[in-house]
C-alpha positions in Angstrom: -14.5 39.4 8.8 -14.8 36.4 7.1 -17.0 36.3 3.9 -18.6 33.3 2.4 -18.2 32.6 -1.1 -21.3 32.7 -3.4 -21.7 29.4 -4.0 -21.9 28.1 -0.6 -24.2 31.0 0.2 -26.4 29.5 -2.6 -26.5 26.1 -1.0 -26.8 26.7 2.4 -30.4 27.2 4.2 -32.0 27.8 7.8 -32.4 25.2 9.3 -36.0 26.6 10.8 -37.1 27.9 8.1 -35.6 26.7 4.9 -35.4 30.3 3.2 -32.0 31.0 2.1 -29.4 32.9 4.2 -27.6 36.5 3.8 -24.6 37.4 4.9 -24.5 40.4 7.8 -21.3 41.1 8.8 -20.0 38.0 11.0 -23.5 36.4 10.5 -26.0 34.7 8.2 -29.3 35.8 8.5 -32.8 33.9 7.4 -34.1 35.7 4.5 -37.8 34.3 5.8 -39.1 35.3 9.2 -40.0 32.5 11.6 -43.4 31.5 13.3 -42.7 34.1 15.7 -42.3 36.8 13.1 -38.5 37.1 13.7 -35.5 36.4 11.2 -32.8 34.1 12.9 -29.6 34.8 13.2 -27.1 32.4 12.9 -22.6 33.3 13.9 -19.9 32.2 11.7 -16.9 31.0 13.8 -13.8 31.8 12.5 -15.5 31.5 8.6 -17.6 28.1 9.3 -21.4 28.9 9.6 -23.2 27.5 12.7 -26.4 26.7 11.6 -28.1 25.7 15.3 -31.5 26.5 15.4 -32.0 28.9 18.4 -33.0 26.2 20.8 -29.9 23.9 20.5 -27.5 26.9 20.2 -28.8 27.8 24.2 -27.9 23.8 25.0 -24.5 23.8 23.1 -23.5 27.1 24.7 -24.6 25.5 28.1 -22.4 22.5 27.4 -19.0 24.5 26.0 -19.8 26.7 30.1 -19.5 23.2 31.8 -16.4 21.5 32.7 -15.2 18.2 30.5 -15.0 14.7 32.7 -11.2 15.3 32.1 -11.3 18.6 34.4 -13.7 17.3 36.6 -11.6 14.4 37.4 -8.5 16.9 37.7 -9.6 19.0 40.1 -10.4 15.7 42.6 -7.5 14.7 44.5 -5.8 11.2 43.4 -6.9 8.3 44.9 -5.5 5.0 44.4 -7.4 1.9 44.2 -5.7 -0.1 42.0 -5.9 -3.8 43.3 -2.0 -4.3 43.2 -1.2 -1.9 46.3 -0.8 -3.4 49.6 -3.5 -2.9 52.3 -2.0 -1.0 55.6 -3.2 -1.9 59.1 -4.0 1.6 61.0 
């Protein structure tokens, strides 16, 4: 488990909120609730905090589940278009 040292727990905040965070296991939690009476919870990935507000940690999850362009493009067969090849007559 990965612990954060004091003094960036003293500088870091939610990024809802604005309260301060405590440290829960692998997580930081909101020491303030938000409007919906909640306190966010926010992961630490291998000992960096990821401070996404609940709404844009959905869309980056989202992204990370799709495929890049680069394995897009390597799962379609090759074509080649490249002006220098010859055209054939069928």
């Amino acid at each position: 488990m990965a612990h954060l040292s004091p003094e960036l727990l003293a500088v870091l905040r939610c990024p809802v909120t604005g309260s301060s965070l405590v440290q829960e296991g692998e997580e930081l939690v909101s020491s303030a609730k938000d409007a919906s009476g909640q306190q966010l919870r926010y992961r630490i990935d291998e000992g960096i905090p990821v401070l996404l507000p609940p709404a844009l940690h959905e869309a980056a999850q989202a992204a990370e589940a799709r495929p890049t362009d680069a394995q897009a493009a390597s799962a379609q067969p090759a074509t080649d278009n490249s002006p220098n090849t010859p055209a054939t007559d069928a």
